[in-house]
C-alpha positions as CSV (number, residue, x, y, z in Angstrom):
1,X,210.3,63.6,116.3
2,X,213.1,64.4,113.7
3,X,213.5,68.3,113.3
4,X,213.6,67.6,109.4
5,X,212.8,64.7,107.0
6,X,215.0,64.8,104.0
7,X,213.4,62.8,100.9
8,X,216.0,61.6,98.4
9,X,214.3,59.5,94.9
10,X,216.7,57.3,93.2
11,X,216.8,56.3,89.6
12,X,219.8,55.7,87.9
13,X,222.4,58.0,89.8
14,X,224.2,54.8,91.5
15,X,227.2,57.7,90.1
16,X,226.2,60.2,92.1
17,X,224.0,59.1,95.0
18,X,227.1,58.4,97.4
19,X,227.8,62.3,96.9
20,X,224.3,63.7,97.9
21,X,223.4,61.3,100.8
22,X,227.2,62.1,102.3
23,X,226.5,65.5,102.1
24,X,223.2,65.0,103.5
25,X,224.2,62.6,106.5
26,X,227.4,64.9,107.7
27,X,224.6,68.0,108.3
28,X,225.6,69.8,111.3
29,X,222.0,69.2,112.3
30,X,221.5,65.4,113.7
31,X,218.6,65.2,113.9
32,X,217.3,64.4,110.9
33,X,215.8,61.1,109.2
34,X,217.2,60.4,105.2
35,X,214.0,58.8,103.1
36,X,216.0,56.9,100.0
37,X,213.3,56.2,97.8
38,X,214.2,54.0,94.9
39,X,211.8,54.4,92.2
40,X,212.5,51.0,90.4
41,X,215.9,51.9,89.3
42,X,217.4,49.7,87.3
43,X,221.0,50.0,88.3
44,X,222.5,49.2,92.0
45,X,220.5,52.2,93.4
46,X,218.5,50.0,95.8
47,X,221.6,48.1,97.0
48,X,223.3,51.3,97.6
49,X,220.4,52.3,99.5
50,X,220.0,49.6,101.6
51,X,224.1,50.0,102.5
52,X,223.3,53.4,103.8
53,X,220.9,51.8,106.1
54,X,222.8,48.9,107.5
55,X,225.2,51.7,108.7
56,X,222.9,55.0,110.0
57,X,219.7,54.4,112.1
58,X,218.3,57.4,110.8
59,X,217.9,56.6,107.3
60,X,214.8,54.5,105.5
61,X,214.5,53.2,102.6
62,X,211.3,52.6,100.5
63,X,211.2,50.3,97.1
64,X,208.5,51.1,94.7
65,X,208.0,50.4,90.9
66,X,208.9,53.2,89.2
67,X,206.0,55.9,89.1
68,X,208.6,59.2,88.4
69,X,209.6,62.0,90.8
70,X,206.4,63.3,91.8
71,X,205.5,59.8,92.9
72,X,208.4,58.8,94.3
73,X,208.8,61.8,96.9
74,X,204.7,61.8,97.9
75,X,206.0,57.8,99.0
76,X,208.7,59.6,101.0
77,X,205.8,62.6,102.2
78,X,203.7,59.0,103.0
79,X,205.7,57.8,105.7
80,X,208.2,61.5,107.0
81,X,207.9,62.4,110.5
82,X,209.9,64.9,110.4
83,X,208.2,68.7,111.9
84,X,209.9,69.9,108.0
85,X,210.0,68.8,104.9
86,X,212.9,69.0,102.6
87,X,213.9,67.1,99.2
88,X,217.2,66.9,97.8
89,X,217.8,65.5,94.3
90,X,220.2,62.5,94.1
91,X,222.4,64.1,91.7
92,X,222.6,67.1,93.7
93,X,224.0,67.8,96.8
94,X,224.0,70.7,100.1
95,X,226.7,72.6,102.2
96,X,227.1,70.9,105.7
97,X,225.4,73.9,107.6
98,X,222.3,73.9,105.7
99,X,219.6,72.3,107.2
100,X,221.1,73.5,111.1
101,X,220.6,77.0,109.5
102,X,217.4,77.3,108.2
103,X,215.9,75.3,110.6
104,X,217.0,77.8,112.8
105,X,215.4,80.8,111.1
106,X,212.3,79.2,110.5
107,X,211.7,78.3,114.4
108,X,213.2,82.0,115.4
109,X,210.9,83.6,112.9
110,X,208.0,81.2,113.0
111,X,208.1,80.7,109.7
112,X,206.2,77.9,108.0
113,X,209.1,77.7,105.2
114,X,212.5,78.3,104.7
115,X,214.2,79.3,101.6
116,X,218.2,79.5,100.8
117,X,219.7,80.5,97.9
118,X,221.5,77.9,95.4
119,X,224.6,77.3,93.1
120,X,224.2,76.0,89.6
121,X,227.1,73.8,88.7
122,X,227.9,73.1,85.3
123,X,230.9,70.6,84.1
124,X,232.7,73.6,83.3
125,X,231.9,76.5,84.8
126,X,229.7,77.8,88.1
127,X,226.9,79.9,88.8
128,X,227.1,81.1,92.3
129,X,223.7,82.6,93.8
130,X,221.5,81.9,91.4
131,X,218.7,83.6,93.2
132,X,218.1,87.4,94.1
133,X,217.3,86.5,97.9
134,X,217.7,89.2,100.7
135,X,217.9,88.0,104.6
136,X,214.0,88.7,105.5
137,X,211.0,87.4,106.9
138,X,207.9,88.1,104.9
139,X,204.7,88.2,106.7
140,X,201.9,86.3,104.6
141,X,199.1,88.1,106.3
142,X,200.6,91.3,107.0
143,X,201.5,91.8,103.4
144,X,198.5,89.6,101.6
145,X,198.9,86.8,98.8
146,X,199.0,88.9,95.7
147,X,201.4,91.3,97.6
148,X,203.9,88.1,97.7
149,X,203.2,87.5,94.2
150,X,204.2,90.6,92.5
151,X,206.8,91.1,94.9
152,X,208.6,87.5,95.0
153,X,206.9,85.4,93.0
154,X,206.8,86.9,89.6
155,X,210.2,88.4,89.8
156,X,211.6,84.8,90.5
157,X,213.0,86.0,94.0
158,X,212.5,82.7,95.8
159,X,212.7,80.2,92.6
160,X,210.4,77.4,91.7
161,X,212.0,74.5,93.1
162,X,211.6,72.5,96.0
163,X,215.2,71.8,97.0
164,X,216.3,74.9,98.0
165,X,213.2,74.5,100.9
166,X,212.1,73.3,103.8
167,X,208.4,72.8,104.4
168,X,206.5,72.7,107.8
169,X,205.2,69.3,107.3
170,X,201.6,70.3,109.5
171,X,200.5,72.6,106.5
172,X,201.3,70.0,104.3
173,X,199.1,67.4,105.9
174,X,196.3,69.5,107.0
175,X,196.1,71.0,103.1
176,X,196.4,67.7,101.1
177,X,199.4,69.2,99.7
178,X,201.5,66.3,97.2
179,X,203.0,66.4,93.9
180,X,201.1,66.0,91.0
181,X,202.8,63.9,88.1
182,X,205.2,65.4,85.8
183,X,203.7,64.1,82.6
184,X,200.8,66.1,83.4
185,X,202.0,69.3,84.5
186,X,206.3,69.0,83.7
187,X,206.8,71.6,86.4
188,X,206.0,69.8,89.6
189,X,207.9,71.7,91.7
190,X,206.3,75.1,90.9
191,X,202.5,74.0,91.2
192,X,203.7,72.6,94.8
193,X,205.4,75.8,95.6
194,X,202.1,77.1,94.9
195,X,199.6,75.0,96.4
196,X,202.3,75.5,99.6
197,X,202.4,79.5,99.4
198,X,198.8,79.9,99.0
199,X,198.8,78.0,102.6
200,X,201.3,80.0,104.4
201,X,201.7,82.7,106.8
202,X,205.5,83.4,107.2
203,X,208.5,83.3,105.1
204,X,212.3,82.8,105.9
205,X,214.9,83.8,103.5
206,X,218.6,83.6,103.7
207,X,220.9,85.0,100.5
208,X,223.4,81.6,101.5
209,X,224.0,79.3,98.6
210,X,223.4,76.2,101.1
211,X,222.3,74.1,98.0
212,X,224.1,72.7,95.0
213,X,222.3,72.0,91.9
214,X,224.3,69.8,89.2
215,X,223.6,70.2,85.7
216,X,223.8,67.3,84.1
217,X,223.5,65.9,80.6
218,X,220.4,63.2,80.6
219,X,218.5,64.6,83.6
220,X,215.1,65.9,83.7
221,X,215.9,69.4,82.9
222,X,217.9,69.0,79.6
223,X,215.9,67.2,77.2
224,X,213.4,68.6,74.6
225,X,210.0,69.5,76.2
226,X,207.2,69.0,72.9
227,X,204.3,68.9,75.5
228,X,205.7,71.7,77.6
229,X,203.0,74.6,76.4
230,X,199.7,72.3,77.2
231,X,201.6,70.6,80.5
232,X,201.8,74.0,81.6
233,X,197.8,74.8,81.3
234,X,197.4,71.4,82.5
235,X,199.6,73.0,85.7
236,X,197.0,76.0,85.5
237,X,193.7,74.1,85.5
238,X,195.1,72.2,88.8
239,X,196.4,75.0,90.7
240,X,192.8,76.8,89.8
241,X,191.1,73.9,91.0
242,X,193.0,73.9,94.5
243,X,192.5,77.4,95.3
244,X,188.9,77.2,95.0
245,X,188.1,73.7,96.9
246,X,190.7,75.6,99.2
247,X,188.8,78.5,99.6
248,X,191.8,81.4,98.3
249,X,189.6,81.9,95.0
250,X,188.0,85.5,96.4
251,X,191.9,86.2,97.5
252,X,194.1,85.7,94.5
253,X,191.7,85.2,91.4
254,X,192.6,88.2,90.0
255,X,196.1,87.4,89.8
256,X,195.4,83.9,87.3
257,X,195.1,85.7,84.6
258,X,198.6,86.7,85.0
259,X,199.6,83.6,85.9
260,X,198.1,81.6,83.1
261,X,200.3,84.6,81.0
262,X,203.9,83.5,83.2
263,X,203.2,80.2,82.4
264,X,202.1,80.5,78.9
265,X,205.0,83.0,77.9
266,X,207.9,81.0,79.5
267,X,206.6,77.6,77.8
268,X,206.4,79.3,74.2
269,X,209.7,81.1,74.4
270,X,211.3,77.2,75.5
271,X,209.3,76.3,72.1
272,X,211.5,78.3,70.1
273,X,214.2,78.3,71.8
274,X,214.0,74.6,70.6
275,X,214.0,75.7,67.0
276,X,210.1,75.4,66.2
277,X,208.5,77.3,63.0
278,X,205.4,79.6,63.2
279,X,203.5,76.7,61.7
280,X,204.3,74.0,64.5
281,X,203.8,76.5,67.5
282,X,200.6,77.7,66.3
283,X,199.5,74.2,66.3
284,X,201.1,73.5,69.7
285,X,198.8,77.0,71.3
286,X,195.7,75.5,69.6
287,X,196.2,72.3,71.1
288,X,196.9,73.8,75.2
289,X,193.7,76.3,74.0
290,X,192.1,73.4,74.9
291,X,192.4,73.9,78.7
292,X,189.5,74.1,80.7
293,X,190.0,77.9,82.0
294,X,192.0,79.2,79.0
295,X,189.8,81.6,76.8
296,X,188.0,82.5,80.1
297,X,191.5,84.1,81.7
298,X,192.6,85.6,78.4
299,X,189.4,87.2,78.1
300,X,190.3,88.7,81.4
301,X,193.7,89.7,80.6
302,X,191.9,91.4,77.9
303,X,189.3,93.5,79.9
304,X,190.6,93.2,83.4
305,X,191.6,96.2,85.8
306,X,194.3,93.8,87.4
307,X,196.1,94.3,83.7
308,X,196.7,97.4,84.0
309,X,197.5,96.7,88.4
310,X,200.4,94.3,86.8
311,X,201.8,96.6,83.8
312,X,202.3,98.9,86.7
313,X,203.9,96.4,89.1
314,X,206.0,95.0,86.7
315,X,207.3,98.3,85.3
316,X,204.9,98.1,82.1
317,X,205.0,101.2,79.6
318,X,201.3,102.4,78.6
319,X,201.9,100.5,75.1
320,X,203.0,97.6,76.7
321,X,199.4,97.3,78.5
322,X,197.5,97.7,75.5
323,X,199.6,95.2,73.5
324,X,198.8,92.9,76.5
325,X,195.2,93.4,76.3
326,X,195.6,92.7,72.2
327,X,198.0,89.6,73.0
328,X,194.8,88.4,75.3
329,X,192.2,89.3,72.8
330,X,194.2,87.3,70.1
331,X,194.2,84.1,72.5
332,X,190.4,84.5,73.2
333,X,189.3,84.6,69.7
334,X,192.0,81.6,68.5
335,X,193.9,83.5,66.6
336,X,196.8,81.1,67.0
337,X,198.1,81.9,63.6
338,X,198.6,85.8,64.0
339,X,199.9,84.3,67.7
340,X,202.5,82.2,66.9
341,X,203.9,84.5,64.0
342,X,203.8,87.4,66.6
343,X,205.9,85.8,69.4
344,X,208.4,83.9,66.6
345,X,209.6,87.4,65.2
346,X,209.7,89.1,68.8
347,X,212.2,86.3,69.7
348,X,213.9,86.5,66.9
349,X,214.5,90.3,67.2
350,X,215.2,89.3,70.9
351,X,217.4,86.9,70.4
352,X,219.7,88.3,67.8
């Protein structure tokens, strides 16, 4: 069995595919398979791909119409063998000790996942360590679920994405755990992140930049995001929906409120960092209102002790609570109006 499958999806990046799958084929650690999956590119990825192969027995290579990136690395999760899990973006690419590293920790520690920190490279300049990580192992049931979140997860200690990871491919399996489509949700790293956590007992962390992740112009990250605020309820409704059928619903339901508020936030302030008017955001919150479990958690945020348990957590004034509780009162009786005007001039005043 390979200590650690490594999923790479292709779609046009025959410019920058050689880069990433060097990087991940001269690992320290050997013992590794390299899942190309070409997701119906268009350009010479597949015939790059099947190069690779002709010259490295411990690469595969799978050929699929194009379905996206969530599809395209649950086809790689379809056929890994590997005892981890670990995706790398084409366009991206990892120090040479990485993988022999954080394997490491996670079979010292026992750890069902282990998390490096990561480099942000622009064409001009560099943002080294990204992430606030410390060297530490975090014990899941020592500590509890919404312990992790207020600690790690809402202070963006660990990130949301997947490639600065590996996964112990058993919890996977035994949980159903894939990605869900991008359209649906946009963030389909996050949602598996938390459909993983939720699932875990033990954490690695190392504070070592292992990962590099290139910003380019054209990829996923840098183009406008209309849909963003309903995707993001969309990513809510799932992740509710898999903590119940998974039974965690008694554990962490009084931290969705909270959640849904993360979520909700981040996806309006994107909105507007965009350039949208009072008018068109209002319309865009009406529209995610829709959401299945929407007025139900702002009601909660409204009335909820866990409010005032994550104003206190999160370093919360007593006026910052009640305006809170207003903000989720507002959102439960659909005043989107009032809302949108609301957040529009706090990110003005924020912003300039």
């Amino acid at each position: 069995m390979p200590k650690i499958s490594v999923i790479i999806p292709l779609y046009n990046v025959e410019k920058y595919m050689g880069k990433c799958i060097d990087s991940v084929l001269n690992q320290t650690l050997v013992e590794i398979e390299v899942i190309l999956v070409n997701d119906g590119s268009p350009d010479k990825c597949g015939d790059i791909a099947e190069e690779y192969k002709k010259n490295n027995d411990r690469i595969k290579v799978i050929h699929k119409e194009n379905g996206g990136l969530s599809s395209a690395r649950n086809a790689g999760l379809d056929i890994a063998t590997g005892e981890f899990i670990a995706f790398v973006d084409s366009d991206d690419w990892i120090e040479p000790n990485m993988f022999e590293t954080m394997y490491q920790k996670a079979i010292d520690t026992d750890a069902d996942i282990s998390i490096c920190n990561y480099n942000k490279i622009f064409d001009e300049h560099l943002e080294k360590n990204f992430l606030r990580i410390t060297e530490e192992v975090i014990d899941i049931k020592e500590i509890g679920l919404i312990e992790y979140f207020y600690r790690y997860y809402f202070n963006y200690i660990h990130g949301d994405e997947a490639c600065n990871k590996i996964f112990k491919r058993s919890i996977i399996e035994k949980n159903l755990i894939r990605f869900e489509r991008n359209s649906d949700i946009f963030s389909e790293d996050k949602l598996f992140n938390l459909y993983f956590i939720i699932n875990t007992e033990k954490i690695t962390t190392t504070n070592e930049s292992f990962y590099n992740y290139f910003q380019r112009e054209g990829s996923l990250m840098n183009v406008p995001k209309p849909k963003l605020i309903k995707q993001y309820m969309n990513l809510m409704d799932k992740f509710l929906i898999y903590s119940r059928k998974n039974n965690k619903d008694k554990e962490i339901s009084s931290l969705y409120p909270v959640i849904l508020l993360e979520l909700l936030n981040s996806s309006i302030y994107y909105q507007l960092k965009t350039g949208v008017n009072p008018k068109q955001l209002k319309n865009l919150i009406k529209e995610a209102a829709k959401s299945k479990n929407y007025k139900t958690l702002m009601f909660q945020l409204f009335i909820g002790k866990k409010t005032t348990q994550f104003c206190k957590r999160t370093n919360k004034r007593i006026d910052k609570q009640i305006k809170l509780r207003i903000y989720g009162l507002l959102h439960y009786l659909g005043l989107y109006r009032i809302i949108s005007i609301i957040m529009y001039n706090t990110f003005k005043r924020i912003s300039y």
